[in-house]
C-alpha positions as CSV (number, residue, x, y, z in Angstrom):
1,X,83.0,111.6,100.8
2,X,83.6,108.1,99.5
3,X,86.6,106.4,100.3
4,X,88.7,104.0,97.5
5,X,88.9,101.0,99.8
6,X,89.0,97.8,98.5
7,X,88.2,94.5,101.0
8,X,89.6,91.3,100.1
9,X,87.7,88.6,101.6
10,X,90.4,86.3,100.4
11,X,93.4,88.1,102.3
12,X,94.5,87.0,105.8
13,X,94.2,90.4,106.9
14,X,91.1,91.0,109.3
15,X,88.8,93.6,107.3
16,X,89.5,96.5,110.1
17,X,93.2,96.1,109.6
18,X,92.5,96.1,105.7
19,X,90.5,99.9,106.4
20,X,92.9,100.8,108.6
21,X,95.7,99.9,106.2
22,X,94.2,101.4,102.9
23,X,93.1,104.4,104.9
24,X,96.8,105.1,106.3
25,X,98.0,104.9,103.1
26,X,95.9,107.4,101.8
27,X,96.8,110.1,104.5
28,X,100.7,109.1,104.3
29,X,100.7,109.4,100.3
30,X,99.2,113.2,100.6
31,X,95.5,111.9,99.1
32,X,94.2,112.9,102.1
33,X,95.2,116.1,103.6
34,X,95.0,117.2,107.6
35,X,91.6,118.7,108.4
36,X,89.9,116.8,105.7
37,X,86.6,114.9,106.8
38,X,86.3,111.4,106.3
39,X,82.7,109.5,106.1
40,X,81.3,108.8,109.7
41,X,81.4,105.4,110.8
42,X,78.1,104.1,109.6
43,X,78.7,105.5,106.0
44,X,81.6,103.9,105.7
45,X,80.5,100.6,106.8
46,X,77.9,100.6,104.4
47,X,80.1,101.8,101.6
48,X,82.6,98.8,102.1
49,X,79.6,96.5,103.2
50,X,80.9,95.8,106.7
51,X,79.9,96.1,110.4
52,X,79.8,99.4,112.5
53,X,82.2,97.6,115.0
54,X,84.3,96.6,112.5
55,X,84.8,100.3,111.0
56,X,84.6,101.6,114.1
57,X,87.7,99.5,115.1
58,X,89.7,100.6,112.6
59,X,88.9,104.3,113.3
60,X,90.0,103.5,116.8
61,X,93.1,102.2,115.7
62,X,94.1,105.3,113.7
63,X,93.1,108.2,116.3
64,X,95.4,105.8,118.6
65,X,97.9,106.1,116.1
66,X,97.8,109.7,115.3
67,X,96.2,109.9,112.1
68,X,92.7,110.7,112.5
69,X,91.1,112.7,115.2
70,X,87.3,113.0,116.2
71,X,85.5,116.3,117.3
72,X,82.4,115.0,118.6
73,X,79.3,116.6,116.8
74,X,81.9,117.5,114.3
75,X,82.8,114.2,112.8
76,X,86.7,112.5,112.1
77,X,89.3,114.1,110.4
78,X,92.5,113.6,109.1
79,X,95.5,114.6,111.6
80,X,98.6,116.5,111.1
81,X,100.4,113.9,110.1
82,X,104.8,115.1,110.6
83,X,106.6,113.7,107.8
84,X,109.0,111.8,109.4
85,X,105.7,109.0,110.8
86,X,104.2,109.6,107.2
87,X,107.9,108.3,105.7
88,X,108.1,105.6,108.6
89,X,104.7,104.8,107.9
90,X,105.0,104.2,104.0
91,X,108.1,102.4,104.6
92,X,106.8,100.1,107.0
93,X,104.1,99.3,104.6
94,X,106.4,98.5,101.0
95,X,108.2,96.1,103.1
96,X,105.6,94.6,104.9
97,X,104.0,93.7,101.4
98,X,107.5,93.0,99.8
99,X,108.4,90.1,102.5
100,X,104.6,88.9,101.9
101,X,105.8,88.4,98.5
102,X,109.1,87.2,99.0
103,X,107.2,84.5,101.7
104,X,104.8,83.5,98.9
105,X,107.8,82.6,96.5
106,X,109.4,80.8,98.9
107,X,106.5,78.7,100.0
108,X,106.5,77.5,96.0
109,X,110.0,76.5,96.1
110,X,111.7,80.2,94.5
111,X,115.4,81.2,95.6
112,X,116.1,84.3,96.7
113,X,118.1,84.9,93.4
114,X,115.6,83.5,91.3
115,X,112.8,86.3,93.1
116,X,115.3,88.7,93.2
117,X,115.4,88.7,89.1
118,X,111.5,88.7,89.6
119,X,111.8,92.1,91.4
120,X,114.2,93.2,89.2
121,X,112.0,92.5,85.9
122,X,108.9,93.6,87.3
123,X,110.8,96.9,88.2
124,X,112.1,97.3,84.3
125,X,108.6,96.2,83.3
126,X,107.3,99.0,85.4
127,X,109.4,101.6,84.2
128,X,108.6,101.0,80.7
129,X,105.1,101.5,81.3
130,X,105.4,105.1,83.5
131,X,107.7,105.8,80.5
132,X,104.7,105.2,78.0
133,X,102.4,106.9,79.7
């Protein structure tokens, strides 16, 4: 199985936390049910052309979160995720990426009013679009 993550080389994020991140997201948004298999360590670094360690890492990261598990000889898995951590989780991460945003208009000079009538067009824009399609 191939994962959909995208690294950006660009982002601040280290590349583990960017895995860990994209993979979270998949598990909390229901694209990745419990007791699916996910792509051993190795296959997935090679598939997002980065180190063992740093896959490896991020694996670490999400069995200590909860949302993977490994059976040795087996391979890792997707957890039983509750849906209360999958709604914290998803949360967490829209406003995480909304106050990266909101820091990268105020760094070029926006007001809070002025991005707030961003957010409100992009959200208008948006709904036009799901409404075309």
């Amino acid at each position: 199985m191939k994962l959909p993550i995208r690294l950006l080389e660009e982002s601040r994020s280290p590349i583990y936390h960017q895995i860990e991140e994209q993979i979270k997201a998949l598990i909390v948004s229901g694209h990745l049910q419990a007791g699916s298999l996910l792509p051993s360590i190795r296959s997935l670094a090679k598939d997002a052309s980065c180190s063992v360690i740093t896959t490896r890492r991020a694996y670490q990261n999400l069995e200590q979160q909860g949302y993977i598990k490994t059976t040795q000889g087996k391979g890792t898995f997707v957890a039983e995720v509750g849906d209360a951590k999958k709604e914290e989780a998803k949360l967490a991460t829209v406003q995480q990426t909304l106050g990266r945003a909101i820091e990268t208009g105020r760094r070029h000079d926006y007001s809070y009013n002025e991005l707030l009538n961003m957010i409100h067009k992009i959200i208008e824009e948006k709904k036009r679009e799901e409404k075309i399609q």
